[in-house]
py3Dmol code that shows the C-alpha trace and the ligand (Angstrom):
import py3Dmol

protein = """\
ATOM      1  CA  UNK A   1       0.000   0.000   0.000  1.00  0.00           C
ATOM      2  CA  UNK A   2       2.215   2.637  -1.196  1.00  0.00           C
ATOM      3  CA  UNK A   3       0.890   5.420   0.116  1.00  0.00           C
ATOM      4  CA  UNK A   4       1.202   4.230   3.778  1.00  0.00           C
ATOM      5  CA  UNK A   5       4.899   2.986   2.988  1.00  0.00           C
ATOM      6  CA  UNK A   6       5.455   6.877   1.886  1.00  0.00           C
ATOM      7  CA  UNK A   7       3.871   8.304   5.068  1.00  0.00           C
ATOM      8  CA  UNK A   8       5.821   5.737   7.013  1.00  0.00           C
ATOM      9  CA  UNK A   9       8.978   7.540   5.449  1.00  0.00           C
ATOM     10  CA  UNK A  10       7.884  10.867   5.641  1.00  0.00           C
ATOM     11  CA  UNK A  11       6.764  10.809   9.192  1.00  0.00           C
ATOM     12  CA  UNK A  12       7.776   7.999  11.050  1.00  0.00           C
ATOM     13  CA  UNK A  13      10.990   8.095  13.291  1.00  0.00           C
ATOM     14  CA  UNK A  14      13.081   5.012  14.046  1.00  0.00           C
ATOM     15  CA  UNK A  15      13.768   4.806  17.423  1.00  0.00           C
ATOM     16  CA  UNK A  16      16.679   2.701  19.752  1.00  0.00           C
ATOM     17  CA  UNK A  17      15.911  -0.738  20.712  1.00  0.00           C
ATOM     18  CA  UNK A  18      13.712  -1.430  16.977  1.00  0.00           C
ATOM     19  CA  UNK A  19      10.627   0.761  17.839  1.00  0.00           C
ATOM     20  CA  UNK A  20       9.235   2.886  15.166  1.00  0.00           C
ATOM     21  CA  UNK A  21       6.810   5.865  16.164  1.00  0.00           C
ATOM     22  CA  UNK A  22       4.559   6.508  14.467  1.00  0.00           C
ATOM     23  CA  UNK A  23       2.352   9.268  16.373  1.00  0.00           C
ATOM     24  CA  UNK A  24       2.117  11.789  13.144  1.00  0.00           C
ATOM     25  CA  UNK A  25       0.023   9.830  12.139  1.00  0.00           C
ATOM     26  CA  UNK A  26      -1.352   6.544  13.620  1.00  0.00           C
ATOM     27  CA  UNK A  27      -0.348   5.975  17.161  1.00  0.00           C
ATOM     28  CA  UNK A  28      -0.971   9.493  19.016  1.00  0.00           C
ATOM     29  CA  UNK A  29      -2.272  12.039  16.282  1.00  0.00           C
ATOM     30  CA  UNK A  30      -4.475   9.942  13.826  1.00  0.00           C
ATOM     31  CA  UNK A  31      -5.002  10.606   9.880  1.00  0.00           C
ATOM     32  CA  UNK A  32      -8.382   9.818   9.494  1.00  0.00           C
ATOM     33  CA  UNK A  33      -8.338  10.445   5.837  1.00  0.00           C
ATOM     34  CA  UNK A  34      -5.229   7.332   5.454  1.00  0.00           C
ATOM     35  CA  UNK A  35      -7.332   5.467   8.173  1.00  0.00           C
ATOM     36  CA  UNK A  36     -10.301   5.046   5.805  1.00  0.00           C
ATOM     37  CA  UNK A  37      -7.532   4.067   2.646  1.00  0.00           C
ATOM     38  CA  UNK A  38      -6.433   1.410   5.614  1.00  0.00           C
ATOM     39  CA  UNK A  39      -9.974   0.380   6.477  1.00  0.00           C
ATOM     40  CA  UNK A  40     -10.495   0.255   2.356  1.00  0.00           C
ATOM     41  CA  UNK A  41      -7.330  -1.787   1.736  1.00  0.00           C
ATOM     42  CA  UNK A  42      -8.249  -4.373   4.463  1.00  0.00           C
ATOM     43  CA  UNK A  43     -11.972  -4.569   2.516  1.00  0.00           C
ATOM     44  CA  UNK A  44      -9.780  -5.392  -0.656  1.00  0.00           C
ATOM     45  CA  UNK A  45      -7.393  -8.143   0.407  1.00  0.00           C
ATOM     46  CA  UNK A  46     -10.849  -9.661   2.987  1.00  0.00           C
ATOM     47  CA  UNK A  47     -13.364  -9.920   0.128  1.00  0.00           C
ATOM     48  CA  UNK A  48     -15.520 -12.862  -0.153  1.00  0.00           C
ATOM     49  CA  UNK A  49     -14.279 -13.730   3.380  1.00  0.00           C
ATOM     50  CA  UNK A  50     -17.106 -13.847   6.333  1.00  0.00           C
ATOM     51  CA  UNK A  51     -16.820 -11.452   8.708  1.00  0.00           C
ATOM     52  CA  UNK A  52     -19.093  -9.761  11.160  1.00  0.00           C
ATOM     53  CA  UNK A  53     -17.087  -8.993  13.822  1.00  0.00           C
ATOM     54  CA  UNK A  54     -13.600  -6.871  14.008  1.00  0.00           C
ATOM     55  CA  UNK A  55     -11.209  -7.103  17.106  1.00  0.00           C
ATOM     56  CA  UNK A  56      -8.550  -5.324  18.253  1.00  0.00           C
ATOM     57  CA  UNK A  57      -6.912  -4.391  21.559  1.00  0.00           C
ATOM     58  CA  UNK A  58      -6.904  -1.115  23.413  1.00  0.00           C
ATOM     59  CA  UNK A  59      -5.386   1.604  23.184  1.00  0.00           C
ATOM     60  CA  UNK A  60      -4.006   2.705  19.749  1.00  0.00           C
ATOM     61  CA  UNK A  61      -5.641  -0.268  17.877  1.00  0.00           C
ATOM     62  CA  UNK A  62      -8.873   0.834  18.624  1.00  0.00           C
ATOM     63  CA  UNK A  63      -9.006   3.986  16.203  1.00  0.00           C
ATOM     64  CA  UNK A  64      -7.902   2.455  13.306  1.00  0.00           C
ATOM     65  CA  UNK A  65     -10.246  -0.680  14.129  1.00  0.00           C
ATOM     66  CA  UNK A  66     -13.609   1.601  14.170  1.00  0.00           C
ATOM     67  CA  UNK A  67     -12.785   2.876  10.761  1.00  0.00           C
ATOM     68  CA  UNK A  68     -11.853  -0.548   9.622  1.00  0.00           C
ATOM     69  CA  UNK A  69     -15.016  -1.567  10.655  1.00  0.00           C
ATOM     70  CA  UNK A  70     -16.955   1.145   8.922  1.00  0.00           C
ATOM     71  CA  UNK A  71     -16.318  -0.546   5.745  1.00  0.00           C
ATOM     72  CA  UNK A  72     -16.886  -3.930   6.819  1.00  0.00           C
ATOM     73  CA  UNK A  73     -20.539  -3.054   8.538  1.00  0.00           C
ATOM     74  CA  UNK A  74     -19.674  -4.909  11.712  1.00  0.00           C
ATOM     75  CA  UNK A  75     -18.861  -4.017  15.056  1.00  0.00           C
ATOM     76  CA  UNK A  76     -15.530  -3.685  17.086  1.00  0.00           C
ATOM     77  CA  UNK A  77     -14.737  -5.375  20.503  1.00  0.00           C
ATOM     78  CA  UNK A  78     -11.221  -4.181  21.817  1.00  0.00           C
ATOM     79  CA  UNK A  79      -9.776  -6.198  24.638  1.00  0.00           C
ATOM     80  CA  UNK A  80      -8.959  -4.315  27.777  1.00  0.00           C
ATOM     81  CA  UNK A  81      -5.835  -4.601  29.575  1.00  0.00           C
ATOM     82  CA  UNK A  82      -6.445  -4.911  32.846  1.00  0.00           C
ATOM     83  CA  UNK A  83      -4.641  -5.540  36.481  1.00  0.00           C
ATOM     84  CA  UNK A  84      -7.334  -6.528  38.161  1.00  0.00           C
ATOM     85  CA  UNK A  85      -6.346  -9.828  40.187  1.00  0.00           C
ATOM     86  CA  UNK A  86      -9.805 -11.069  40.697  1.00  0.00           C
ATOM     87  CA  UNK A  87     -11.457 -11.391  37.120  1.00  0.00           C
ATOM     88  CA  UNK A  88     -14.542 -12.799  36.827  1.00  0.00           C
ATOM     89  CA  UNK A  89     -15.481 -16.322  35.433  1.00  0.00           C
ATOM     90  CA  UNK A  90     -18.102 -13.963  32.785  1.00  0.00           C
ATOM     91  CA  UNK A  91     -14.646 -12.968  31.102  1.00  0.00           C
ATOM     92  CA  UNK A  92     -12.175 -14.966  28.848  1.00  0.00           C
ATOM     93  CA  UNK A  93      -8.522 -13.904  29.512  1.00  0.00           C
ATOM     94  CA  UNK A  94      -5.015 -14.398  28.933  1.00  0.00           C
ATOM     95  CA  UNK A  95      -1.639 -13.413  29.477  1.00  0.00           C
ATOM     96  CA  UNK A  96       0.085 -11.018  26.641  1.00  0.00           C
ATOM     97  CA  UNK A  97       4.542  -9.696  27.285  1.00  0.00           C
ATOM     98  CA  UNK A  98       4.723  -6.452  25.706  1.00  0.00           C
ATOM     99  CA  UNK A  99       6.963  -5.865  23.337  1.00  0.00           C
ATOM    100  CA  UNK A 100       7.134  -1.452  23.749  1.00  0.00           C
ATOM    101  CA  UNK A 101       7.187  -2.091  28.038  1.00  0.00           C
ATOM    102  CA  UNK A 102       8.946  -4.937  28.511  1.00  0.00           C
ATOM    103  CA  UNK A 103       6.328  -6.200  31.150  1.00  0.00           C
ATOM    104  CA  UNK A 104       3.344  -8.991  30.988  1.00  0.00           C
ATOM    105  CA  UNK A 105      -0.513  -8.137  31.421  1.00  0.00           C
ATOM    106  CA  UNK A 106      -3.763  -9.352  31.082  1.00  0.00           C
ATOM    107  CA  UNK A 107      -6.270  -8.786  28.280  1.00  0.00           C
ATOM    108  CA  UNK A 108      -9.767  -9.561  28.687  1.00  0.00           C
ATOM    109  CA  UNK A 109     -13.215  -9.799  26.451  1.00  0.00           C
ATOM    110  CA  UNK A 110     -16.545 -10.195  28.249  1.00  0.00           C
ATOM    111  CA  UNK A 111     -17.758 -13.305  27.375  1.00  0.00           C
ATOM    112  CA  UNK A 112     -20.940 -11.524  26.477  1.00  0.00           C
ATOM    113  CA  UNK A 113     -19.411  -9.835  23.167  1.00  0.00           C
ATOM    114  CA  UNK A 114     -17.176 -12.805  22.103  1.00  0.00           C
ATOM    115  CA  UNK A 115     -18.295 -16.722  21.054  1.00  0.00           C
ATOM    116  CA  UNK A 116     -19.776 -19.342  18.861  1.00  0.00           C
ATOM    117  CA  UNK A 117     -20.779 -18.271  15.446  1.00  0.00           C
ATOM    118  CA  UNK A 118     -18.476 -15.086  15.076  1.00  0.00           C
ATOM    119  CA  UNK A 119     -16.443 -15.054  12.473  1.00  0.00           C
ATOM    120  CA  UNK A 120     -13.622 -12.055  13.483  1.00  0.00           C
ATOM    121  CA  UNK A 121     -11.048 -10.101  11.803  1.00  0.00           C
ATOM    122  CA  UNK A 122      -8.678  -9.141  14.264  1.00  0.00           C
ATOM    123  CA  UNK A 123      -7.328  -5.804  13.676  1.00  0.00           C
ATOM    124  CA  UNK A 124      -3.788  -4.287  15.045  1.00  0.00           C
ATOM    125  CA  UNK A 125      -1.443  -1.208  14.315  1.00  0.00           C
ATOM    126  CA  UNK A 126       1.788  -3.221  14.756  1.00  0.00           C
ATOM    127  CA  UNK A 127       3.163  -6.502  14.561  1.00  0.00           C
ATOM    128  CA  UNK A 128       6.622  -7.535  16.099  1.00  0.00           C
ATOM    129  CA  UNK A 129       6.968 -10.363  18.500  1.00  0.00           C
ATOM    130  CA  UNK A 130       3.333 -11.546  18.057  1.00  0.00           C
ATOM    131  CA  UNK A 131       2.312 -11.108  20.985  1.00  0.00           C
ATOM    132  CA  UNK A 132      -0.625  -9.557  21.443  1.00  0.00           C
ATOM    133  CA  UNK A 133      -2.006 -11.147  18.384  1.00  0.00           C
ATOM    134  CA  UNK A 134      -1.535 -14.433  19.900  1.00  0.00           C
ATOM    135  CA  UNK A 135      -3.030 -13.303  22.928  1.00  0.00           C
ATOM    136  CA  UNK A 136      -6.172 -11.922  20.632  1.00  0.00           C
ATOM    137  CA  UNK A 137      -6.246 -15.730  19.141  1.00  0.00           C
ATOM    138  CA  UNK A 138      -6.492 -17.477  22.504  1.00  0.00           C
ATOM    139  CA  UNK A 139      -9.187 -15.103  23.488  1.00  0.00           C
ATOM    140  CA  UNK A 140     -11.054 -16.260  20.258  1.00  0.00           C
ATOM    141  CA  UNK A 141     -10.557 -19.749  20.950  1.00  0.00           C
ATOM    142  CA  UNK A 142     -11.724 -19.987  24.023  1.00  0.00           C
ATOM    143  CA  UNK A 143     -14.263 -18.246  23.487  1.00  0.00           C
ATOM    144  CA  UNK A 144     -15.511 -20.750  20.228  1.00  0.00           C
ATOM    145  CA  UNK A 145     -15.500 -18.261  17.689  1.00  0.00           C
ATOM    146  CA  UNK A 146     -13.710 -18.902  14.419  1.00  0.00           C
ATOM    147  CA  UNK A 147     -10.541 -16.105  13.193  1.00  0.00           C
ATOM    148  CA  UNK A 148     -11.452 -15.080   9.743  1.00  0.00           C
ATOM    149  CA  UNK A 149      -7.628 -13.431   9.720  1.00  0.00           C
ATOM    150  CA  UNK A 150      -5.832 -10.822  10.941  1.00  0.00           C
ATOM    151  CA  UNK A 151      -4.985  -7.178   9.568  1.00  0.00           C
ATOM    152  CA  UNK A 152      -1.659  -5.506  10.908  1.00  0.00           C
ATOM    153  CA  UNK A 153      -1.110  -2.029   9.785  1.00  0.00           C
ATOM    154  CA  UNK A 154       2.868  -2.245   9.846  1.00  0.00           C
ATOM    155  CA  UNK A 155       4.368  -5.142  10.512  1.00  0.00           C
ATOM    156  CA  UNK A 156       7.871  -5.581  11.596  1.00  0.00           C
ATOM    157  CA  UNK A 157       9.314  -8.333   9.367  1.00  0.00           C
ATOM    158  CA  UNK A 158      12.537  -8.538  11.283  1.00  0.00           C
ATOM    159  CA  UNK A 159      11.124  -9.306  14.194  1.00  0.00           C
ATOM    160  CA  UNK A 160       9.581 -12.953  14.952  1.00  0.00           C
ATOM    161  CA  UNK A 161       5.722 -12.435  14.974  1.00  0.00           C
ATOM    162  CA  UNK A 162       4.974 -12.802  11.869  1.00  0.00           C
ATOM    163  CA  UNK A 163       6.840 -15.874  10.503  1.00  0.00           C
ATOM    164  CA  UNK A 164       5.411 -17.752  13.339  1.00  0.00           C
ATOM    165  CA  UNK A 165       1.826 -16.636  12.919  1.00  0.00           C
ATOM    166  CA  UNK A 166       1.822 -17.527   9.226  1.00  0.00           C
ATOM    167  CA  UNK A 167       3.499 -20.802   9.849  1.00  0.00           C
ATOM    168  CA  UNK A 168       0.778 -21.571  11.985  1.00  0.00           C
ATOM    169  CA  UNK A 169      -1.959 -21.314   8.924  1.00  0.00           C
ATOM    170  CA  UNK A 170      -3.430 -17.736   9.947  1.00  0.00           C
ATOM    171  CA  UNK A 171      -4.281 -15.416   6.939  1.00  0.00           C
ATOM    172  CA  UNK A 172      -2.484 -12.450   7.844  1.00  0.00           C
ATOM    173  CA  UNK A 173      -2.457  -9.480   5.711  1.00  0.00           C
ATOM    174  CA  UNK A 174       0.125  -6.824   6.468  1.00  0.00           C
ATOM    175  CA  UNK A 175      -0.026  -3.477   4.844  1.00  0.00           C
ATOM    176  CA  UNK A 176       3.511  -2.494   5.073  1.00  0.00           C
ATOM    177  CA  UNK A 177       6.068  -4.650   6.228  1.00  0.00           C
ATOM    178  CA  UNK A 178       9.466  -3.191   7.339  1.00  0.00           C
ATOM    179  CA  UNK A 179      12.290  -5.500   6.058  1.00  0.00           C
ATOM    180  CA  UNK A 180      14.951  -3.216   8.061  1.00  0.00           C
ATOM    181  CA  UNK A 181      15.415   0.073   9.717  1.00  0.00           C
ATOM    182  CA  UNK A 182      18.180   1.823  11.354  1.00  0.00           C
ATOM    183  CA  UNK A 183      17.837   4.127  13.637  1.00  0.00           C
ATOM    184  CA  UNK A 184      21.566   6.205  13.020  1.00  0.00           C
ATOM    185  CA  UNK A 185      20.340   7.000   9.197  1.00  0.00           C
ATOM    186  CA  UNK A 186      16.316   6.678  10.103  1.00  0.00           C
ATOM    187  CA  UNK A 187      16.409   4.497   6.498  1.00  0.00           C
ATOM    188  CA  UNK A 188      13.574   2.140   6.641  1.00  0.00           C
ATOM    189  CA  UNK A 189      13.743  -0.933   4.128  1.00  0.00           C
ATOM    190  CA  UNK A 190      10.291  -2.142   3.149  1.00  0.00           C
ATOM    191  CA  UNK A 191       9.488  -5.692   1.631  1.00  0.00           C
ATOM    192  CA  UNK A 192       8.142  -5.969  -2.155  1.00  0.00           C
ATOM    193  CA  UNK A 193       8.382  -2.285  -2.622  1.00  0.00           C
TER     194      UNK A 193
END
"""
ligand_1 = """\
24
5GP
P 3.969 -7.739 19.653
O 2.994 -8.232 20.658
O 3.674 -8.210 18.252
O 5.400 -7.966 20.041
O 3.831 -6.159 19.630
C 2.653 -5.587 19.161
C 2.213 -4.436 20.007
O 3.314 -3.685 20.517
C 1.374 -3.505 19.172
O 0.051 -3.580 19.625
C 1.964 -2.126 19.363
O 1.116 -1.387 20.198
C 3.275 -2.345 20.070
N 4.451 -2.163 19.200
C 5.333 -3.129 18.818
N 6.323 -2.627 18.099
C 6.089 -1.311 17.981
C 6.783 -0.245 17.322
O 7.849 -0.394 16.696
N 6.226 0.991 17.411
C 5.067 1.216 18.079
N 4.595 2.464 18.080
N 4.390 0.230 18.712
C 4.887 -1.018 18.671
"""
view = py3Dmol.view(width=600, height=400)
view.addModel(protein, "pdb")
view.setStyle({"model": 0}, {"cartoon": {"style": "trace"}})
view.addModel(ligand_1, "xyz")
view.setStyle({"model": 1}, {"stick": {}})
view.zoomTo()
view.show()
């Protein structure tokens, strides 16, 4: 999606320790106008497949989830993170290591928005060790719905997540995948571009 790859060069800054920020445009101040090219582009590549409900996790997958959804009709769930020690058995939860603070949560769906017969997309801003997606994929099997797939807005391709998730048979459709960066020059290589 070429015109995300170019705002990912324009505006994005490469960061120490692999992170890329993003906050022009995606994580902090959002571009609602390239959200809806997103949320058009994930239509695209998820045509024909069933879909009625979207899923992300909170917070900055939430924004770009809602507008995803627009064009898909269905509504969005986001997982909450949570440090409550006591959850309730009306939840389904799991354990997620994050990859930006270094420490382990939990994320958590009511059970009352999550089960049998959905059919979710699972949508994320970034992919890099996985994850949070995994934990998004426990939550849906637990829960007995089925994952359509999942949409990542940039993925890091250097970074583990991804090979794994693919080996493991889940459609996963990444709109820009970063090959390489380097945070001395700020060059950012991008797959298939
Ligand atoms: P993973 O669980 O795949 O290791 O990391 C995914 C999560 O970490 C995403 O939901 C995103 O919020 C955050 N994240 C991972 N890498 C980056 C990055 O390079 N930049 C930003 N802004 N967030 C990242």
């Amino acid at each position: 999606m070429q015109i995300l790859l170019d705002r990912i060069r324009k505006d994005g800054v490469v960061k120490a320790g692999n992170v890329l920020k993003v906050d022009r445009f995606l994580n902090h101040q959002m571009d609602i106008g390239l959200f809806k090219e997103i949320g058009k582009e994930f239509k695209r590549r998820f045509e024909g497949t069933e879909i009625n409900k979207i899923l992300t996790i909170e917070a900055s997958g939430i924004g770009i989830a809602c507008i995803v959804a627009e064009y898909f009709d269905v509504p969005v769930v986001f997982a909450k993170k949570t440090k409550t020690k006591n959850i309730a058995g009306d939840v389904y939860t799991t354990k997620v290591e994050s990859f930006t603070h270094g420490t382990v949560y939990d994320i958590i769906v009511s059970k009352e928005f999550l089960g049998e017969g959905d059919k979710v997309l699972v949508i994320d801003d970034f992919l890099a060790n996985g994850k949070a997606l995994e934990g998004l994929t426990a939550l849906i099997k637990d829960s007995g719905a089925e994952l359509a797939g999942a949409g990542i807005v940039i993925e890091k391709g250097f970074q583990e997540g991804g090979k794994r998730i693919r080996e493991n048979g889940i459609r996963l459709e990444s709109l820009a995948i970063v090959d390489s960066m380097d945070d001395k020059t700020g060059e950012i290589v991008f797959r298939n571009e």
